[in-house]
C-alpha positions in Angstrom: 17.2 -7.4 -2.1 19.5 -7.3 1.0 21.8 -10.0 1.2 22.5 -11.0 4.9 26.8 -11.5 5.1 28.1 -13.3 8.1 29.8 -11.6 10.6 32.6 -12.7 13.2 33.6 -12.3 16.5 36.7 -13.5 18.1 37.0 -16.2 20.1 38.6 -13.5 22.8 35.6 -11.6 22.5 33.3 -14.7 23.2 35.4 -15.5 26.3 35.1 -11.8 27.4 31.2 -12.6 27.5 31.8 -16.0 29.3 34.2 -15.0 32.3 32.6 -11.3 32.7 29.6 -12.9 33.8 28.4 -13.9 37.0 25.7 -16.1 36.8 24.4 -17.6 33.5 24.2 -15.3 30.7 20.8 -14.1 29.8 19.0 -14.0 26.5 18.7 -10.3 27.0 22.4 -9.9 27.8 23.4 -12.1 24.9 21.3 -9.8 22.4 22.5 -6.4 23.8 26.1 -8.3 23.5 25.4 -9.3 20.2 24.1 -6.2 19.4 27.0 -3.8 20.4 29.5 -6.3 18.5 27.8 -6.1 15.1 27.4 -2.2 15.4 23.5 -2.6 15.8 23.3 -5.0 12.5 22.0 -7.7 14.3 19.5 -8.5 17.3 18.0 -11.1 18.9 14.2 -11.8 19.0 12.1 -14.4 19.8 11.5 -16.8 17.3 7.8 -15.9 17.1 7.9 -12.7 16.9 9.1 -13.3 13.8 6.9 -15.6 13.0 3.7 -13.2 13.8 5.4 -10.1 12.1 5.5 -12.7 8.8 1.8 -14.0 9.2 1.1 -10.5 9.4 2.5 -9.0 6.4 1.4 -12.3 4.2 -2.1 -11.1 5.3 -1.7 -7.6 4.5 -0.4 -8.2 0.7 -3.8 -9.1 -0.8 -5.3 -5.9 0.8 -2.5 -4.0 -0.5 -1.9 -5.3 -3.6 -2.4 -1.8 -5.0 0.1 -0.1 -3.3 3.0 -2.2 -3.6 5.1 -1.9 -6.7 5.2 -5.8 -6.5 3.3 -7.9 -4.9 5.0 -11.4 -6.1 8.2 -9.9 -5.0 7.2 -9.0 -1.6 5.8 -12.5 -1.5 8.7 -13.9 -2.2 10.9 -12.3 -0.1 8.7 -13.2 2.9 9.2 -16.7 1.9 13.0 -16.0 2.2 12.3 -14.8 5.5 10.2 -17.8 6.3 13.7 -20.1 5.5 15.4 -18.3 8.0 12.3 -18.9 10.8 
């Protein structure tokens, strides 16, 4: 399993983003920032998108329940993704 760390940005950094913008800061512009910070670890998505990509594979585990090594494991992890939703 993958274990999500935190990861920090300075508070310089953060006002970088604040007084190099214009205008209000964008979702997009706030994901690519966040983006480029963590080294492409993390992104930003909509909420549900998530959600749909999750309903999706919870669907697709009883169809393929015979090619996944474990299917209670996968299971569980999606409800591990679910806590973070």
């Amino acid at each position: 399993m993958t274990v999500i760390k935190d990861r920090f940005i300075s508070r310089e950094e953060i006002s970088k983003l604040l007084w190099g913008m214009i205008n209000d800061i964008s979702t997009h512009s706030l994901s690519m920032w966040l983006k480029s910070k963590t080294d492409d670890e993390f992104v930003v998505v909509p909420r549900a998108f998530c959600v749909l990509v999750v309903s999706f594979l919870e669907r697709q585990v009883p169809q393929k329940e015979h090619l996944l090594f474990n299917s209670r494991n996968v299971l569980g992890q999606l409800e591990e993704i679910k806590r973070y939703l």
